[in-house]
N, C-alpha and C positions, 0 to 999 in steps of 0.2 A: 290164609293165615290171618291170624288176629292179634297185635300188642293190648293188649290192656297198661295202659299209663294212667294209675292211682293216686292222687293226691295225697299223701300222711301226712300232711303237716301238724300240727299242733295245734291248729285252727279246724280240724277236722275233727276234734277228740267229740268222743258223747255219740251222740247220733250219728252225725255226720259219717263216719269211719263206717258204722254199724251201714246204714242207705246203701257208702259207697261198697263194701266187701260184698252186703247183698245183690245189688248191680250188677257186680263182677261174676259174681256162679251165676245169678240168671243167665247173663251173655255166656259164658261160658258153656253151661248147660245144655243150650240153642246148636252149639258147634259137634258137627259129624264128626264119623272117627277116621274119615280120610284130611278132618281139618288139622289146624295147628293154634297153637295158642302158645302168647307169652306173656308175663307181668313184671311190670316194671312201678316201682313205689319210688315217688320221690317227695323231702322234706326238704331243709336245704341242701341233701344229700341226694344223689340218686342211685339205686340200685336196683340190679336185675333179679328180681326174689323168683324167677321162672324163667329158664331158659326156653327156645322153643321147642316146645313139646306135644307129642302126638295130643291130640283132644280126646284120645280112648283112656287117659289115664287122669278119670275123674279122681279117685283119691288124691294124687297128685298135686293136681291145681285145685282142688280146692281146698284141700290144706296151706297152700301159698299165699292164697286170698287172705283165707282166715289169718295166716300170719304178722296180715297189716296192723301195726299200732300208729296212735297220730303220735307227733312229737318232733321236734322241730320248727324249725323257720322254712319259707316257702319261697323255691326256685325251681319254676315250671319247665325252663325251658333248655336245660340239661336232661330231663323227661323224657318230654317230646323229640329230641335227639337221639337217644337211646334208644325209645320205639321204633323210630324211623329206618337205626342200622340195624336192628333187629329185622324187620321185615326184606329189607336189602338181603 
């Protein structure tokens, strides 16, 4: 199983967002369909834009990916928290 934990911030907008969602389908892309996959975006917000989900349903997650806009202020570590009970 794999959390994907996104950066959105608002410090992300332009490129950055663009790099990071590309990123995100490569690695996801990489993932069998006996994997898992989750995605988690956080700004100063965080949210679980992908629950865990088989890795056979490419439409899926990569529409979630694409979902990411930057905006916000940045608090990383409510993120990484949520990935973490995700994988648990």
């Amino acid at each position: 199983a794999m959390v994907l934990v996104i950066d959105k911030s608002g410090s992300m907008s332009g490129q950055p967002i663009e790099l990071a969602r590309a990123s995100a389908k490569a690695a996801a892309e990489l993932l069998s369909a006996q994997d898992q996959i989750a995605v988690v975006g956080f700004d100063d917000q965080t949210r679980v834009v992908l629950p865990m989900t088989g890795a056979s349903d490419k439409g899926t997650i990569l529409a979630s990916i694409e979902s990411l806009t930057a905006d916000g202020g940045t608090d990383a570590y409510p993120g990484m928290v949520k990935g973490n009970e995700l994988l648990q």
